[in-house]
C-alpha positions in Angstrom: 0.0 0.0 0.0 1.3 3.5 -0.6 -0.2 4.9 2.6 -0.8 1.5 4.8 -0.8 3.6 8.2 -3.9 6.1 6.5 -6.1 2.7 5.9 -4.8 1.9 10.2 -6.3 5.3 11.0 -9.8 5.1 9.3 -10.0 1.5 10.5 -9.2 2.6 14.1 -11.6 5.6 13.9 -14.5 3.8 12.4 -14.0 -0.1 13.4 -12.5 -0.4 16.3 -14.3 3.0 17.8 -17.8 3.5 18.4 -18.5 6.4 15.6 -19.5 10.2 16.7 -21.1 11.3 14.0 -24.9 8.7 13.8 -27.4 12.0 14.5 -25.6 13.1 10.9 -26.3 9.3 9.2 -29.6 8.8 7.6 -31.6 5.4 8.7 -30.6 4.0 5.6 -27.1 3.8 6.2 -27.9 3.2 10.0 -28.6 -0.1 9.4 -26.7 -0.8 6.0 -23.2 0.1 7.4 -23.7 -2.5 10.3 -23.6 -5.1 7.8 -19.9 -4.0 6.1 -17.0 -5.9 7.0 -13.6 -4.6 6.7 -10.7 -5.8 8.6 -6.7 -6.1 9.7 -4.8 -8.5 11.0 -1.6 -7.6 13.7 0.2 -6.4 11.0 -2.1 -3.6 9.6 -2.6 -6.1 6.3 -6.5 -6.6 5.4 -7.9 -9.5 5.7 -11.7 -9.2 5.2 -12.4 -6.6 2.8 -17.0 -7.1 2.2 -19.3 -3.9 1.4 -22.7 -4.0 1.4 -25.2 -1.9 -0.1 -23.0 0.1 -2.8 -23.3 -2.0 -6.2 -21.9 -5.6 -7.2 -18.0 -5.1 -7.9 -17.1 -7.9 -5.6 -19.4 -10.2 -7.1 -17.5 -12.8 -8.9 -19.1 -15.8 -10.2 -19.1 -16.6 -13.8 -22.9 -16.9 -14.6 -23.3 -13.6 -12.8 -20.5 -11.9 -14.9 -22.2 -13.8 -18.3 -25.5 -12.0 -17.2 -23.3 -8.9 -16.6 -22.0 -8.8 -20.4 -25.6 -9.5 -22.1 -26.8 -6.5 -19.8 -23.8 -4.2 -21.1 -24.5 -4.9 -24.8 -28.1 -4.6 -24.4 -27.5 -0.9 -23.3 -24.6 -0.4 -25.5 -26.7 -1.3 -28.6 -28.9 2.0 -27.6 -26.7 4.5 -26.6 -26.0 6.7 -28.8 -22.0 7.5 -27.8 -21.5 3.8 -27.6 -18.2 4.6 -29.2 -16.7 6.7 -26.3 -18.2 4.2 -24.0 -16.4 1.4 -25.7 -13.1 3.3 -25.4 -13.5 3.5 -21.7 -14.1 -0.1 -21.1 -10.7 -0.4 -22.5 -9.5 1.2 -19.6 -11.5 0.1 -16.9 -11.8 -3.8 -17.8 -7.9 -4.5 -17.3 -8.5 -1.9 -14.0 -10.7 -4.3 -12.4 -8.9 -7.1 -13.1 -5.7 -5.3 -11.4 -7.3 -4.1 -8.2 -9.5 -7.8 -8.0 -13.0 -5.9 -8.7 -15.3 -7.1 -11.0 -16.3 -5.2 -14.2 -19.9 -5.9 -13.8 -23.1 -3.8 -14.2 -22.5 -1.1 -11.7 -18.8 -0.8 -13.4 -20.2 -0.1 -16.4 -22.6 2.6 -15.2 -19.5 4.2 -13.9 -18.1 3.9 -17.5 -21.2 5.2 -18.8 -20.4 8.6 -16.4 -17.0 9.4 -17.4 -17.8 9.0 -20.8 -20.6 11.5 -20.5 -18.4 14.5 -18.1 -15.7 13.7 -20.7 -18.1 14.8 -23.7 -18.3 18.1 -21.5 -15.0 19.2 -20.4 -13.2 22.6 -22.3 -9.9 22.0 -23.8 -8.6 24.0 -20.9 -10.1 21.4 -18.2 -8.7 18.1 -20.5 -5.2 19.8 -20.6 -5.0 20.9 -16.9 -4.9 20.0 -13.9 -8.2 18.4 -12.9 -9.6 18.8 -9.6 -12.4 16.0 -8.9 -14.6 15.9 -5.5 -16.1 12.5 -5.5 -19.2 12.0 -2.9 -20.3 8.8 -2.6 -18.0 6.7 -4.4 -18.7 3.4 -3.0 -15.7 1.1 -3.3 -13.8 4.1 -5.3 -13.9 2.6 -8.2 -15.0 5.7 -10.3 -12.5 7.6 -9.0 -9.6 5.4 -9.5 -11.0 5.1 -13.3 -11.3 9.3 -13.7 -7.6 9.0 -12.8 -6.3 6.2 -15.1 -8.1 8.5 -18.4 -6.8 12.0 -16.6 -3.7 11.3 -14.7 -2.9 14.6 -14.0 -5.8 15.0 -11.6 -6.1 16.0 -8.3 -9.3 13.7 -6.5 -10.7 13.9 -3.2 -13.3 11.4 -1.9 -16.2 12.3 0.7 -18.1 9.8 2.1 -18.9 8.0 5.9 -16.1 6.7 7.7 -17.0 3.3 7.3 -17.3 3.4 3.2 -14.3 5.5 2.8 -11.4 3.0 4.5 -13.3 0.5 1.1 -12.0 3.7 -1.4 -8.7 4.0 0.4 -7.9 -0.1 -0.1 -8.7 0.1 -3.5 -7.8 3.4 -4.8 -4.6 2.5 -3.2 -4.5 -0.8 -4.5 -5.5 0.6 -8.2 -2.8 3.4 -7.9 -0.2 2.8 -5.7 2.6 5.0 -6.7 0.2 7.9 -6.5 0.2 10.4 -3.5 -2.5 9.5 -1.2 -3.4 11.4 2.2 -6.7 12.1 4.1 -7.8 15.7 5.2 -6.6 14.9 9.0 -3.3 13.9 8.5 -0.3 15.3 10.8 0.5 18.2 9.6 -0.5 21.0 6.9 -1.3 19.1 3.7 -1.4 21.0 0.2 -4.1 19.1 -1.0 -3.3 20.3 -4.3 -0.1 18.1 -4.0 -1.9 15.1 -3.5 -3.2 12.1 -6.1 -6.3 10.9 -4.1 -7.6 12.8 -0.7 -9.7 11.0 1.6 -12.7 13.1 3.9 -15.0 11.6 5.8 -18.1 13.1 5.7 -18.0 15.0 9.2 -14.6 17.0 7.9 -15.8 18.3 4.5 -14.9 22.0 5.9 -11.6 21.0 5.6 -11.9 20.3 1.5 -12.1 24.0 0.9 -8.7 24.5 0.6 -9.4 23.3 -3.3 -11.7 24.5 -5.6 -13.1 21.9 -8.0 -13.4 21.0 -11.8 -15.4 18.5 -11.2 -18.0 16.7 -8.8 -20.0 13.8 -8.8 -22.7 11.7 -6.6 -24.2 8.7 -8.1 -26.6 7.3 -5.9 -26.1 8.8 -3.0 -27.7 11.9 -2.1 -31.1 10.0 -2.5 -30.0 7.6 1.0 -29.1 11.1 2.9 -30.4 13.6 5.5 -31.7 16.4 4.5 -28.9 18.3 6.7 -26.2 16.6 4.9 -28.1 17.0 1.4 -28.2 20.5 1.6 -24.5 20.8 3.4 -23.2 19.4 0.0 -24.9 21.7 -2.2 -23.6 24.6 -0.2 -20.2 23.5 -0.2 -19.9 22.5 -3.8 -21.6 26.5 -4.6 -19.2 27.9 -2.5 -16.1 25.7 -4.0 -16.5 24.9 -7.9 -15.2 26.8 -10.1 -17.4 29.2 -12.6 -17.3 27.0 -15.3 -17.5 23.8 -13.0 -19.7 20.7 -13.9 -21.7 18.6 -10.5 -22.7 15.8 -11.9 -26.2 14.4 -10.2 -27.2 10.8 -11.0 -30.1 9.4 -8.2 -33.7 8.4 -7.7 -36.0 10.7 -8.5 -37.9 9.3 -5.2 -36.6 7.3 -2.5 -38.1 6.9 0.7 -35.8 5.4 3.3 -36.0 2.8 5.9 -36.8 4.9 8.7 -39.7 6.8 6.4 -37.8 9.8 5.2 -38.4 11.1 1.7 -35.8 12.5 -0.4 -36.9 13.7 -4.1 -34.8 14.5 -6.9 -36.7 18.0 -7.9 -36.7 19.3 -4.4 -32.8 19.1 -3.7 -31.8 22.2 -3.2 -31.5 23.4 -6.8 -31.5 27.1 -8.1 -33.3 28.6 -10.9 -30.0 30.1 -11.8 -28.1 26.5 -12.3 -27.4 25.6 -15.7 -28.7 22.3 -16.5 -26.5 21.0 -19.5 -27.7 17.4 -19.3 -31.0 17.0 -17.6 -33.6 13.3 -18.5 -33.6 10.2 -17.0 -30.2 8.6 -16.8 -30.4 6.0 -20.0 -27.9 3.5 -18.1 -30.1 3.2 -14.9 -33.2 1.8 -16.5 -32.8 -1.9 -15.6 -30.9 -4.7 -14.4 -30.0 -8.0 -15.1 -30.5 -10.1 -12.1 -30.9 -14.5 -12.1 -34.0 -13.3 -9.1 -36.9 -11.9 -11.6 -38.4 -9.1 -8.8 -42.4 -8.3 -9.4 -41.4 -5.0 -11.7 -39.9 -5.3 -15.3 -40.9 -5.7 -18.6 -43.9 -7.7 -20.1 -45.0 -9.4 -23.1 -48.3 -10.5 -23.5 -48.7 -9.8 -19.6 -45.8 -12.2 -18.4 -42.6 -11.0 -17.4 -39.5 -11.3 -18.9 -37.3 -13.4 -16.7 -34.2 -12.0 -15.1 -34.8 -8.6 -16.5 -36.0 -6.4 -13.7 -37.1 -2.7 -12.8 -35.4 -0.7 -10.4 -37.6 1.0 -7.3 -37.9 4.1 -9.1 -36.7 6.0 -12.3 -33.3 7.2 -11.5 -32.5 10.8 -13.4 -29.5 12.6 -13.8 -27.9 15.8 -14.5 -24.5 17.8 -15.6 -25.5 21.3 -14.0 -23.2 24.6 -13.7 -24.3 25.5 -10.1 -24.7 29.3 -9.8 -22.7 30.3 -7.1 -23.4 32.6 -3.9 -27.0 31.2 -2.8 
């Protein structure tokens, strides 16, 4: 690992210590991030390395990864910038297969993103120094993908203790002659300096000492507070830069476990923001699963098998936030 004794610290602070920060966690992730599992042995080495609840890159099993492929070529066969999507997955197949990820559905969602911010970016952002703020990235996989196509960038990651230490293995593991610190580090840190950044959610104040090219949640914002939900927007208005592009990919409606509601339309959007891409996201419109759930497609009133529905449409949006509200 290049920073073995950061992946001790977040395991210390969020394993082996009871956490501080629940009153800020929404139910969902009350109860989800009791079910992760992430472990060292006496040496600092990991030994159990298990998420739960953000997508299937673990999953390994070769009927699942079959079903994986048929699911990618169905959607490839109707988007229409297949081609830059194709290019990606060049990248990001042999990326899996380095850092012992799957490139299954959720991996080629991620795919799916880049290729769409990429489409967006000026000449000046794709020849300069980019500066990404990931929130919500799961088991980093996205991020350690935005820096093998832009390896020049700068990326900091923001999400709960617990989820981050999974970004900080892999991310590591994907890049590990890159410069990785977190935001409490000994020290003053140029952050600037830095390959990947890792914040827990609690110390996002302390990611303002960069502004940012880019940011992106995917399906994450819809399983927050409404606190930490409009935090985020604050912080990213405050901290992109004028010609800056948030990417927003999440339900449209989600209602958590413990009954909260968080809509798409009422995050706390301006009528001055820029909507460049705004529809529902074309990748997030099913899944290929061997369980066949209640909702999916029909024909002639029976359901397709293994083709199935998600909860809710799932849009998306590359916005220029207007700054100052």
């Amino acid at each position: 690992m290049a920073n073995s004794e950061l992946i001790k610290t977040l395991y210390g602070l969020y394993y082996l210590k009871e956490s501080s920060v629940d009153e800020q966690v929404s139910s969902h992730w009350k109860e989800y991030s009791e079910k992760l599992n992430f472990s060292l042995d006496e040496t600092g080495l990991p030994v159990e390395v298990a998420g739960y609840g953000f997508g299937d890159l673990e999953v390994r099993k070769i009927p699942y990864q079959i079903l994986c492929f048929l699911g990618m070529l169905s959607y490839l066969f109707m988007l229409p910038n297949r081609r830059d999507v194709i290019r990606i997955m060049r990248i990001a197949r042999p990326l899996c297969r380095r850092i012992g990820l799957s490139f299954a559905q959720d991996a080629f969602r991620q795919v799916c993103t880049l290729a769409l911010i990429e489409r967006h970016l000026s000449p000046a952002q794709r020849e300069g120094k980019l500066r990404v703020i990931m929130i919500g990235d799961g088991y980093g996989f996205l991020a350690s993908l935005f820096k093998e196509r832009f390896p020049n960038s700068s990326i900091v990651l923001v999400d709960l203790g617990k989820i981050l230490v999974f970004q900080a293995y892999y991310c590591q593991k994907a890049h590990p002659q890159n410069v990785h610190e977190s935001v409490f580090s000994g020290g003053e840190i140029d952050l600037s300096q830095c390959d990947f950044v890792y914040c827990p959610a609690e110390y996002l104040s302390k990611a303002s000492q960069l502004t940012y090219d880019v940011a992106i949640n995917i399906a994450s914002m819809q399983e927050m507070t409404t606190s930490s939900l409009v935090g985020y927007f604050q912080f990213l208005r405050r901290q992109m830069e004028e010609d800056g592009l948030f990417y927003c990919c999440n339900r449209e409606r989600k209602v958590l476990v413990g009954g909260e509601v968080l809509e798409f339309e009422h995050y706390p959007w301006h009528p001055k923001d820029v909507h460049l891409v705004d529809e529902t996201c074309p990748w997030h419109k099913y899944y290929l699963s061997f369980i066949t759930t209640a909702n999916g497609p029909r024909v002639f009133r029976t359901r397709i098998p293994f083709v199935n529905d998600f909860d809710g449409p799932t849009r998306h949006r590359l916005t220029r936030l207007s700054q100052g509200y």
